[in-house]
N, CA, C and O atoms as a Maestro MAE file, in Angstrom:
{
 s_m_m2io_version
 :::
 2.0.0
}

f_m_ct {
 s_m_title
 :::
 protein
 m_atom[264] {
  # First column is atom index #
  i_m_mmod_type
  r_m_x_coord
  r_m_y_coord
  r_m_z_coord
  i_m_residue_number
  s_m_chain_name
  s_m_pdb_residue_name
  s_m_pdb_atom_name
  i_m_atomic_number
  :::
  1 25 -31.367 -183.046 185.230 1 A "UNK " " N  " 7
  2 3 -30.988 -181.769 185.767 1 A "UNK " " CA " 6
  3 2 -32.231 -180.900 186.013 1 A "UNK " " C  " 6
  4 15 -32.213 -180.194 187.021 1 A "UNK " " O  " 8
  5 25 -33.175 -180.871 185.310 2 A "UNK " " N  " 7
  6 3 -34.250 -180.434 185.524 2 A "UNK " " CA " 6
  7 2 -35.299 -180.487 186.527 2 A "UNK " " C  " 6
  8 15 -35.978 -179.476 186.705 2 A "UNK " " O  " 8
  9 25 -35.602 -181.950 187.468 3 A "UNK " " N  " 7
  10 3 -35.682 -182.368 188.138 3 A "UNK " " CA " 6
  11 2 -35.216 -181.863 188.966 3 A "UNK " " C  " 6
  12 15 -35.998 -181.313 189.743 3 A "UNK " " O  " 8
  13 25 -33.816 -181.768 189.249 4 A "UNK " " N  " 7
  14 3 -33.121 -181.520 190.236 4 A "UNK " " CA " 6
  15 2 -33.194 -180.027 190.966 4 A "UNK " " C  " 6
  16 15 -33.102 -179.690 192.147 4 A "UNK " " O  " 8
  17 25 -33.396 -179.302 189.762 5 A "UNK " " N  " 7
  18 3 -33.592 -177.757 189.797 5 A "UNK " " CA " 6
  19 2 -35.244 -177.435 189.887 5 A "UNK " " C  " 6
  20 15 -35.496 -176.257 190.136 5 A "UNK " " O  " 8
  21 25 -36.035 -178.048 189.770 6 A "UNK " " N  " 7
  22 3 -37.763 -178.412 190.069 6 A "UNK " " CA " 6
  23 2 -37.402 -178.571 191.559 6 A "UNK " " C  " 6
  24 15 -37.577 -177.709 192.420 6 A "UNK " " O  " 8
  25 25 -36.911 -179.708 191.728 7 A "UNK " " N  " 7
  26 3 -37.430 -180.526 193.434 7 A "UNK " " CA " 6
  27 2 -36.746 -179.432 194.163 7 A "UNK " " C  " 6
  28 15 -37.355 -179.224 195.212 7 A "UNK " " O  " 8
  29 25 -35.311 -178.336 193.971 8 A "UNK " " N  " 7
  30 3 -34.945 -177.245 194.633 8 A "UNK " " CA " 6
  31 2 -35.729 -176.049 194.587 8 A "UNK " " C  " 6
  32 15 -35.501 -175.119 195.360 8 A "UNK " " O  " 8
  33 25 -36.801 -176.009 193.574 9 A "UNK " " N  " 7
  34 3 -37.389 -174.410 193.244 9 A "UNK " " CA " 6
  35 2 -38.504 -175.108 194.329 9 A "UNK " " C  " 6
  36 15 -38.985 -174.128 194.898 9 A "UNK " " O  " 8
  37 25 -39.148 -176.333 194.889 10 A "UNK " " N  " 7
  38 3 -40.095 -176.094 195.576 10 A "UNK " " CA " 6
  39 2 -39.706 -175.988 197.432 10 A "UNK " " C  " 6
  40 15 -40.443 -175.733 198.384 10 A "UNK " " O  " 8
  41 25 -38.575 -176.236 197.374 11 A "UNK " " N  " 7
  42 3 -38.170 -175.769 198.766 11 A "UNK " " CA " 6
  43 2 -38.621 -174.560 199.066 11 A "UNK " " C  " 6
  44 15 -39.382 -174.276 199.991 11 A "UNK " " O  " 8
  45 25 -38.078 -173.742 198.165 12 A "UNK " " N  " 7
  46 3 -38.038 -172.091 198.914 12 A "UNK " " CA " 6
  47 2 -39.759 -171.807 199.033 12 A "UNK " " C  " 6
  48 15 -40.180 -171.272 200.059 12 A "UNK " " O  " 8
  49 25 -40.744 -172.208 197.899 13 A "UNK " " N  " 7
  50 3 -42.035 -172.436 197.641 13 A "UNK " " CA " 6
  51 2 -42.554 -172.299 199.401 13 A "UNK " " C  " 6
  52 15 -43.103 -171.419 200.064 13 A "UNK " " O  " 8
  53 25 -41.976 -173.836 199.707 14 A "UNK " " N  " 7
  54 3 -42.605 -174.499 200.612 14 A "UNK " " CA " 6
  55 2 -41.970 -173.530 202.425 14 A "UNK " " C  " 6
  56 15 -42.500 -173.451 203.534 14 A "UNK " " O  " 8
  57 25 -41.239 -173.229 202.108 15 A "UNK " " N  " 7
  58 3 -40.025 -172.095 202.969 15 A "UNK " " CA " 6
  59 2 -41.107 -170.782 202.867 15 A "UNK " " C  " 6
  60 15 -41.539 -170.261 203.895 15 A "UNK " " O  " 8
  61 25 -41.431 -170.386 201.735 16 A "UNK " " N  " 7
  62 3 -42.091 -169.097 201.678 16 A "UNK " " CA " 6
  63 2 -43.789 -169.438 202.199 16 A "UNK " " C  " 6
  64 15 -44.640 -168.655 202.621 16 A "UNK " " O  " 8
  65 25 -43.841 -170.662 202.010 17 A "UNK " " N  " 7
  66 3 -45.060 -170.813 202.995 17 A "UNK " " CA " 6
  67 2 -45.456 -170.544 204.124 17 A "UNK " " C  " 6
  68 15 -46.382 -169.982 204.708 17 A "UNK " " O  " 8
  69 25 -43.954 -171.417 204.408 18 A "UNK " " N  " 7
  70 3 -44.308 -171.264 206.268 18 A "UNK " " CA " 6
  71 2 -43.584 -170.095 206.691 18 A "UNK " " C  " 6
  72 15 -43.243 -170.022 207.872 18 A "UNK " " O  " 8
  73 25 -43.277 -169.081 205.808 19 A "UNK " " N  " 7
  74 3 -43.263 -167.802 206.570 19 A "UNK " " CA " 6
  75 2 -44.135 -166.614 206.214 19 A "UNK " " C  " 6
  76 15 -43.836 -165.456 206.505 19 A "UNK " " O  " 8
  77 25 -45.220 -166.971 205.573 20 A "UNK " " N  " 7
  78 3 -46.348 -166.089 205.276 20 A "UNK " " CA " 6
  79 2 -47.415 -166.911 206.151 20 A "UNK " " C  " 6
  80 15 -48.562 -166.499 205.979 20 A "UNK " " O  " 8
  81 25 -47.278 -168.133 207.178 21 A "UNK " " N  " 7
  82 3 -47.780 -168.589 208.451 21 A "UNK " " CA " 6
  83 2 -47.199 -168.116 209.438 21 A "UNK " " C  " 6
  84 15 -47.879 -167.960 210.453 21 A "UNK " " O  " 8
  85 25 -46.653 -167.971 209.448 22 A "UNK " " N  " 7
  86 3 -45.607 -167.304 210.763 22 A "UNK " " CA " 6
  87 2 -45.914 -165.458 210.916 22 A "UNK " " C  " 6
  88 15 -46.264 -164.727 211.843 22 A "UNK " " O  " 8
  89 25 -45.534 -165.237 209.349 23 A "UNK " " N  " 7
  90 3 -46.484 -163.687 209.815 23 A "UNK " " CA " 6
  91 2 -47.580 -163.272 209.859 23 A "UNK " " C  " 6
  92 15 -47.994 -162.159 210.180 23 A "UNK " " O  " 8
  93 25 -48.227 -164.398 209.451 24 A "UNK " " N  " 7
  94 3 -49.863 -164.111 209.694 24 A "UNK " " CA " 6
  95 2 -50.248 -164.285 211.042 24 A "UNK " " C  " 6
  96 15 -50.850 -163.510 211.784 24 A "UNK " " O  " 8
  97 25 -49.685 -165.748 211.303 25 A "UNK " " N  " 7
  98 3 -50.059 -165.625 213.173 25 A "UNK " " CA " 6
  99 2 -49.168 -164.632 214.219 25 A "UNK " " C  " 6
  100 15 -49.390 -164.723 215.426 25 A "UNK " " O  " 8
  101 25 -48.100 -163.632 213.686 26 A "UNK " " N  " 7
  102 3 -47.406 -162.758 214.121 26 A "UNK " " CA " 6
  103 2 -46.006 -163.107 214.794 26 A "UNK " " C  " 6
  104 15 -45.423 -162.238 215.444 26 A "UNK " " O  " 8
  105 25 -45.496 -164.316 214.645 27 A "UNK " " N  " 7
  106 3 -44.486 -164.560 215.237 27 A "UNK " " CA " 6
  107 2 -43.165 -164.108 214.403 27 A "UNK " " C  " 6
  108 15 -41.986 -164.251 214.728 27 A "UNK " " O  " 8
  109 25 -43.784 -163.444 213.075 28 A "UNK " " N  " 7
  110 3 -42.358 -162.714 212.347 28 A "UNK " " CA " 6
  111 2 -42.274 -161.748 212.581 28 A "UNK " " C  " 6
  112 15 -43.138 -161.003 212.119 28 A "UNK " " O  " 8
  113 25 -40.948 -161.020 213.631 29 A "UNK " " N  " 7
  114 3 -40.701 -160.088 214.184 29 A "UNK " " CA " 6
  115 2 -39.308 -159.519 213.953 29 A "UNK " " C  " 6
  116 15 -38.397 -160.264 213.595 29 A "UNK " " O  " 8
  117 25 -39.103 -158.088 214.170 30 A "UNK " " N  " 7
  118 3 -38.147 -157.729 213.857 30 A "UNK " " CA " 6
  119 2 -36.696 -158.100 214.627 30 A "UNK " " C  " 6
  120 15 -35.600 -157.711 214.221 30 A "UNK " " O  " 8
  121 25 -36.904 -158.899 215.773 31 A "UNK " " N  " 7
  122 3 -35.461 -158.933 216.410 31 A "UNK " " CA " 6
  123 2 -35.280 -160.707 216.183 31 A "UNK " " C  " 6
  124 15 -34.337 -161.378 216.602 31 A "UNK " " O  " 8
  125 25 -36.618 -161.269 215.306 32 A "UNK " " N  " 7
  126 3 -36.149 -162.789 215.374 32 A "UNK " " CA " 6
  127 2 -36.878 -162.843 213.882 32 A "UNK " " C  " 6
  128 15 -38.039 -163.069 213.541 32 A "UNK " " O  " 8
  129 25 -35.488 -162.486 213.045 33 A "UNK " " N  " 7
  130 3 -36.086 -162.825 211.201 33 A "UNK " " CA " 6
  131 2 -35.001 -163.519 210.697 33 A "UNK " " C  " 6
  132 15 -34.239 -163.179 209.792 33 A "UNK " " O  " 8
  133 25 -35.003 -165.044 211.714 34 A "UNK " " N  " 7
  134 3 -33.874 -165.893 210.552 34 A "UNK " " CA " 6
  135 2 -34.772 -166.650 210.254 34 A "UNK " " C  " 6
  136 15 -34.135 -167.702 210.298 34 A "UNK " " O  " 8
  137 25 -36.233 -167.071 209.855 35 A "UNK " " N  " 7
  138 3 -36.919 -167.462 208.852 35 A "UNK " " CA " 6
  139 2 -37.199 -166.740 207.565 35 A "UNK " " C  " 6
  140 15 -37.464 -167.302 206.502 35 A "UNK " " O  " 8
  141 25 -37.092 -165.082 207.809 36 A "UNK " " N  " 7
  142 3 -36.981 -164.547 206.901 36 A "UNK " " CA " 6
  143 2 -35.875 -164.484 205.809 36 A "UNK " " C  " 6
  144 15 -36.049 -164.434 204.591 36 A "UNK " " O  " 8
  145 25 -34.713 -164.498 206.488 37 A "UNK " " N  " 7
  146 3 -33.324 -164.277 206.045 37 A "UNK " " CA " 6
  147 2 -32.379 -165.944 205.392 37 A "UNK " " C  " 6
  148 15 -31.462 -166.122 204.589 37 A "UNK " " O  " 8
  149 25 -33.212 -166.856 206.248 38 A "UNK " " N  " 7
  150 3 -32.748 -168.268 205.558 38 A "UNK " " CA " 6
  151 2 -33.488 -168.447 204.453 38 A "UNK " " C  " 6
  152 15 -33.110 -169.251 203.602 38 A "UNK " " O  " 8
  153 25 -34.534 -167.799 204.316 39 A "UNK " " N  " 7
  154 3 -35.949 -168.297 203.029 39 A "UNK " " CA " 6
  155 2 -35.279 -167.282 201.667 39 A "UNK " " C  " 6
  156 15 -35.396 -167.546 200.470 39 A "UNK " " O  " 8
  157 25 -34.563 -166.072 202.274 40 A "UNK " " N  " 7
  158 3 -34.064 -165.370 201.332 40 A "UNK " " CA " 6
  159 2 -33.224 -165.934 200.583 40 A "UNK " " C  " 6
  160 15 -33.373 -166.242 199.400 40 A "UNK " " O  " 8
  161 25 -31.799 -166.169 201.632 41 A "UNK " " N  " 7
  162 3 -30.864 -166.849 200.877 41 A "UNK " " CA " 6
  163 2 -31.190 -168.237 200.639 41 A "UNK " " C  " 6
  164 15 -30.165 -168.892 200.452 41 A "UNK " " O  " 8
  165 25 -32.191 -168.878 200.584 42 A "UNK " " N  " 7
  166 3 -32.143 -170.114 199.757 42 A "UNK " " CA " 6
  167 2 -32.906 -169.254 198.505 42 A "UNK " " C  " 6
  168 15 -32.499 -169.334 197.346 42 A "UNK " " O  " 8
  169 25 -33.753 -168.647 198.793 43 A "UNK " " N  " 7
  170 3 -34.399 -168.224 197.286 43 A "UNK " " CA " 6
  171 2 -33.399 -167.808 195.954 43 A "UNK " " C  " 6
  172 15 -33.363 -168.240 194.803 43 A "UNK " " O  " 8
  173 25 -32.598 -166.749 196.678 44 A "UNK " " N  " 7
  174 3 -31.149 -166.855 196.136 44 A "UNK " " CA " 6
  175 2 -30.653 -167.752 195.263 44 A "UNK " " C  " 6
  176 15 -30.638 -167.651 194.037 44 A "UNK " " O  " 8
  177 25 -30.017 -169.131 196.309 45 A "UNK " " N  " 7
  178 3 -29.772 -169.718 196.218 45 A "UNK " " CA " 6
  179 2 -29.858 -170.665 194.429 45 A "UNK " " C  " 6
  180 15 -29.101 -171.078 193.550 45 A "UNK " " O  " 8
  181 25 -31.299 -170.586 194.757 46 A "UNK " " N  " 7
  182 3 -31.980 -171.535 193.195 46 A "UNK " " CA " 6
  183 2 -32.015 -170.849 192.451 46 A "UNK " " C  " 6
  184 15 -31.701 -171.423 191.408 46 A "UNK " " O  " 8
  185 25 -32.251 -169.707 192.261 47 A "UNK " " N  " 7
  186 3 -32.402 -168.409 191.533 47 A "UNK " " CA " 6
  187 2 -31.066 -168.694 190.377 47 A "UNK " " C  " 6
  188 15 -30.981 -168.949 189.175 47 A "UNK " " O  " 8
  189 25 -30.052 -168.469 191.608 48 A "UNK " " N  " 7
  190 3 -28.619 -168.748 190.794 48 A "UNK " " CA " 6
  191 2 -28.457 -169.762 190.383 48 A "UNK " " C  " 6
  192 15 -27.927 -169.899 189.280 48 A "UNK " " O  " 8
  193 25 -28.799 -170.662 191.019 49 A "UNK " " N  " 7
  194 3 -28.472 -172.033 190.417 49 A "UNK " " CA " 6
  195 2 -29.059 -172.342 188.885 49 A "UNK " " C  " 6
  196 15 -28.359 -172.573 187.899 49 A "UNK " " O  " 8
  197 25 -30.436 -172.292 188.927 50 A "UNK " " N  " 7
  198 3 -31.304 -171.668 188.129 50 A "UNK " " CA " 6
  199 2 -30.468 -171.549 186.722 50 A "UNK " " C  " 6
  200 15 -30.405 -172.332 185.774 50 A "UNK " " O  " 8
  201 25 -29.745 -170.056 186.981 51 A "UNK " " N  " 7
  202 3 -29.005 -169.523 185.705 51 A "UNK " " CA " 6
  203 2 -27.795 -170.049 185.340 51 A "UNK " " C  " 6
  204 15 -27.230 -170.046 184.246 51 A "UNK " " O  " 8
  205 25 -27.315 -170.718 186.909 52 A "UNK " " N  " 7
  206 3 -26.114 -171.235 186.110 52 A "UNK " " CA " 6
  207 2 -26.419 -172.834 185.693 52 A "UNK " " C  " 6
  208 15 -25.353 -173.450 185.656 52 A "UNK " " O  " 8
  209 25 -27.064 -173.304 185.513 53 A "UNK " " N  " 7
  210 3 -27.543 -174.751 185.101 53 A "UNK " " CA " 6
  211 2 -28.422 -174.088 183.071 53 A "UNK " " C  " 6
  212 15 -28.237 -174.472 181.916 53 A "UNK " " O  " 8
  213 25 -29.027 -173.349 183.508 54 A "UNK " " N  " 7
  214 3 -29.331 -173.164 182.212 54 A "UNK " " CA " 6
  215 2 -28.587 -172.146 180.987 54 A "UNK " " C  " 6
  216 15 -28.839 -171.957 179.797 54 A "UNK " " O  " 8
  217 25 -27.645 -171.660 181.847 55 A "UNK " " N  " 7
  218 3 -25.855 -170.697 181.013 55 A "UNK " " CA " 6
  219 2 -25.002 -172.182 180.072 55 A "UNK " " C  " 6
  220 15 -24.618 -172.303 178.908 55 A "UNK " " O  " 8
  221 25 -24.987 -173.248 181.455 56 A "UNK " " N  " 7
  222 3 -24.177 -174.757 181.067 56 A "UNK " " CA " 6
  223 2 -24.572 -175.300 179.787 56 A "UNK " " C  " 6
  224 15 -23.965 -175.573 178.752 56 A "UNK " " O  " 8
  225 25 -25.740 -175.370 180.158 57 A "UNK " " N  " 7
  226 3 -26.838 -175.924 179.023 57 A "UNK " " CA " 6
  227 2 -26.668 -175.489 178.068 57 A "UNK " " C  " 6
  228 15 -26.496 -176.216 177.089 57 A "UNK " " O  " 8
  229 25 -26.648 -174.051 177.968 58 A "UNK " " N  " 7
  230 3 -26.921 -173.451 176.500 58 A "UNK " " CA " 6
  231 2 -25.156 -173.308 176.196 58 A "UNK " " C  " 6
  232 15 -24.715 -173.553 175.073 58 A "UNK " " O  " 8
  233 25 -24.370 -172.943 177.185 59 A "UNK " " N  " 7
  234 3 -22.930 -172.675 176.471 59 A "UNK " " CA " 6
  235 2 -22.169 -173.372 176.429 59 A "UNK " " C  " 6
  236 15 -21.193 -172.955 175.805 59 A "UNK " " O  " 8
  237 25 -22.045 -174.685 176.943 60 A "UNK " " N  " 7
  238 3 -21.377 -175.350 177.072 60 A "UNK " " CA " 6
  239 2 -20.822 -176.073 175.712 60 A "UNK " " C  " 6
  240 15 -19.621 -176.114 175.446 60 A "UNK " " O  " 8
  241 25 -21.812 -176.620 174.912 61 A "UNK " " N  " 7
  242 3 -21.733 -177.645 173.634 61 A "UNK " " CA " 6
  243 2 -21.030 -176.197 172.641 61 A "UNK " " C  " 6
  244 15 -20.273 -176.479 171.712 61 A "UNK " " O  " 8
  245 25 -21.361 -174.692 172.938 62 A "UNK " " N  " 7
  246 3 -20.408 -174.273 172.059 62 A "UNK " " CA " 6
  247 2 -19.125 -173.930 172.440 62 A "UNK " " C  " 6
  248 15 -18.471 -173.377 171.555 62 A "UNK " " O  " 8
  249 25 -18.538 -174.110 173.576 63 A "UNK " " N  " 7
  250 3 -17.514 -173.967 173.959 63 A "UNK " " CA " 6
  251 2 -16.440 -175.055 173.474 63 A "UNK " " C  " 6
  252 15 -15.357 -174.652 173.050 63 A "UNK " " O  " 8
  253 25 -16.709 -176.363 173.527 64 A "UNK " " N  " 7
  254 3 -16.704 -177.484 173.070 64 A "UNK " " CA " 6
  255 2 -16.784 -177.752 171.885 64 A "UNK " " C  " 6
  256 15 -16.884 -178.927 171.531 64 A "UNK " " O  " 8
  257 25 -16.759 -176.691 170.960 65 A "UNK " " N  " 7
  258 3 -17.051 -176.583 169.375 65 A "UNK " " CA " 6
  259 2 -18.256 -177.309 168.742 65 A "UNK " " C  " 6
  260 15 -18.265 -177.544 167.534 65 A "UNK " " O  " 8
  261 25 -18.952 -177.552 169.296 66 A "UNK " " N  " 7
  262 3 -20.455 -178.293 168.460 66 A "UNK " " CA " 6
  263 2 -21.299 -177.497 168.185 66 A "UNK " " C  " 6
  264 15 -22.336 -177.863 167.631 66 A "UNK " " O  " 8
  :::
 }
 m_bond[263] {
  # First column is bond index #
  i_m_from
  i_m_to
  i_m_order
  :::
  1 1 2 1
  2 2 3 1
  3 3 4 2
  4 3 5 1
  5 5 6 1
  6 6 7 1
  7 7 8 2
  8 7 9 1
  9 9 10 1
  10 10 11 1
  11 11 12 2
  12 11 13 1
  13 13 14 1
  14 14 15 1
  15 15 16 2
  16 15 17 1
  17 17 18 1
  18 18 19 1
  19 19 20 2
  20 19 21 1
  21 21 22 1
  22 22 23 1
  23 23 24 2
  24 23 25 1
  25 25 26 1
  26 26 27 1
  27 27 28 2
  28 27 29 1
  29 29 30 1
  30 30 31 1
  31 31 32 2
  32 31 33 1
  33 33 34 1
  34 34 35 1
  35 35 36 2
  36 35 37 1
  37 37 38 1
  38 38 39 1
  39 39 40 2
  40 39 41 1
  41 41 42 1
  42 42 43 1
  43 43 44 2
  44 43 45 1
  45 45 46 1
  46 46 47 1
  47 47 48 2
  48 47 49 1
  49 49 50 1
  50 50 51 1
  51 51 52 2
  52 51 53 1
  53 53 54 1
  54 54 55 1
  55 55 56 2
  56 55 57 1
  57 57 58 1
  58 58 59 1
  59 59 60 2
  60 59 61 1
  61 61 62 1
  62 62 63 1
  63 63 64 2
  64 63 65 1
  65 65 66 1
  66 66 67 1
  67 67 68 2
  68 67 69 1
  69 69 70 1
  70 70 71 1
  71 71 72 2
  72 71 73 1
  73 73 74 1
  74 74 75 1
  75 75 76 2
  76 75 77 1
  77 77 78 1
  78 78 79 1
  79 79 80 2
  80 79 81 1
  81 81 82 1
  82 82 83 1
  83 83 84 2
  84 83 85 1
  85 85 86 1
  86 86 87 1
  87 87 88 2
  88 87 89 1
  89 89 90 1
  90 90 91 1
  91 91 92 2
  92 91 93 1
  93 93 94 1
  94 94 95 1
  95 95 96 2
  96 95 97 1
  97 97 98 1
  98 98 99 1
  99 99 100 2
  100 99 101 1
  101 101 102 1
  102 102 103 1
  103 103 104 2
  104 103 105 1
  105 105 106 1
  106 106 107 1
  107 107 108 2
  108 107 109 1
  109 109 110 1
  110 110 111 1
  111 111 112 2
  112 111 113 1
  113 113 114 1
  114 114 115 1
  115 115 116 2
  116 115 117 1
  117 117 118 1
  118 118 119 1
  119 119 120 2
  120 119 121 1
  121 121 122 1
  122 122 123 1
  123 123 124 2
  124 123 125 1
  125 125 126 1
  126 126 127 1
  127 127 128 2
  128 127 129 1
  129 129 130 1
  130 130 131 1
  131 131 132 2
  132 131 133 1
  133 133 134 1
  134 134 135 1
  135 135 136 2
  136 135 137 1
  137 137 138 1
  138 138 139 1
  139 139 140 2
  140 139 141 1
  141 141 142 1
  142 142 143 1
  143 143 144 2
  144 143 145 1
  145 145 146 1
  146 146 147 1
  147 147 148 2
  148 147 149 1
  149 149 150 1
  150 150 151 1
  151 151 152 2
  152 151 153 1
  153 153 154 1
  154 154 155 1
  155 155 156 2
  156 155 157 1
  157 157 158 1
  158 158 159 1
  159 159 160 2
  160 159 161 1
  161 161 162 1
  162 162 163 1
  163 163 164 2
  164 163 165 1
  165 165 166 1
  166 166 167 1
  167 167 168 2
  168 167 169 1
  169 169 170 1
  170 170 171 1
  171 171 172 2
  172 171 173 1
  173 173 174 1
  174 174 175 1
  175 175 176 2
  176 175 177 1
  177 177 178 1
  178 178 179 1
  179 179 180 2
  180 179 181 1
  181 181 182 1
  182 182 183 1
  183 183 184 2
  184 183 185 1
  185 185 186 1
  186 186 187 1
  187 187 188 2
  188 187 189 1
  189 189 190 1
  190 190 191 1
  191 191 192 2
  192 191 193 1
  193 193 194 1
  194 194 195 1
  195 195 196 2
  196 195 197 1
  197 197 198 1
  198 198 199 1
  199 199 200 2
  200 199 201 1
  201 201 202 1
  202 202 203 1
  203 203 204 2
  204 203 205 1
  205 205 206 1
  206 206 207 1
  207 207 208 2
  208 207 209 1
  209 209 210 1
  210 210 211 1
  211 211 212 2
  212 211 213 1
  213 213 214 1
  214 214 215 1
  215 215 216 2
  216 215 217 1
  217 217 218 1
  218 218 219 1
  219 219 220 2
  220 219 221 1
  221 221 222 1
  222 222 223 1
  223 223 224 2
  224 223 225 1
  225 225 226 1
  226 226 227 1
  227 227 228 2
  228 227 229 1
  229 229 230 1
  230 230 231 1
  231 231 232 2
  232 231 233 1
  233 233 234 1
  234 234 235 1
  235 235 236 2
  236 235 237 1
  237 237 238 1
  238 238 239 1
  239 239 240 2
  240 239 241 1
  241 241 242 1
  242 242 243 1
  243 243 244 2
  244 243 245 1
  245 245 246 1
  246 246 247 1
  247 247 248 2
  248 247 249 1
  249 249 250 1
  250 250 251 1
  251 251 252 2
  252 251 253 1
  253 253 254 1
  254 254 255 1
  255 255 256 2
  256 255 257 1
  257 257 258 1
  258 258 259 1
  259 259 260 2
  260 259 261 1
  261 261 262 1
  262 262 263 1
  263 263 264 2
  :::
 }
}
């Protein structure tokens, strides 16, 4: 699971790359920001995932009485 949530945290990484290339060479503009807005919601994305993979982890075995 860890892995899994690693190899997803470097997407957005690699997402936030190529849009700090994109505004450096100026092609991030205000009437065309769905590199901005897809890089968001994936960042999102893991963020949450993130918490809910490590909520499972920790609450799960006591929910389950152990």
């Amino acid at each position: 699971m860890l892995a899994w949530q690693g190899f997803h945290a470097l997407i957005p990484v690699a997402m936030g790359l190529y849009l700090l290339a994109r505004s450096w060479s100026g092609a991030l503009r205000e009437d065309a920001r769905a590199t901005l807005d897809n890089t968001a919601v994936m960042w999102h994305y893991v963020t949450l995932q993130g918490i809910a993979g490590m909520a499972l982890v920790r609450l799960l075995p006591q929910w389950m009485g152990g």
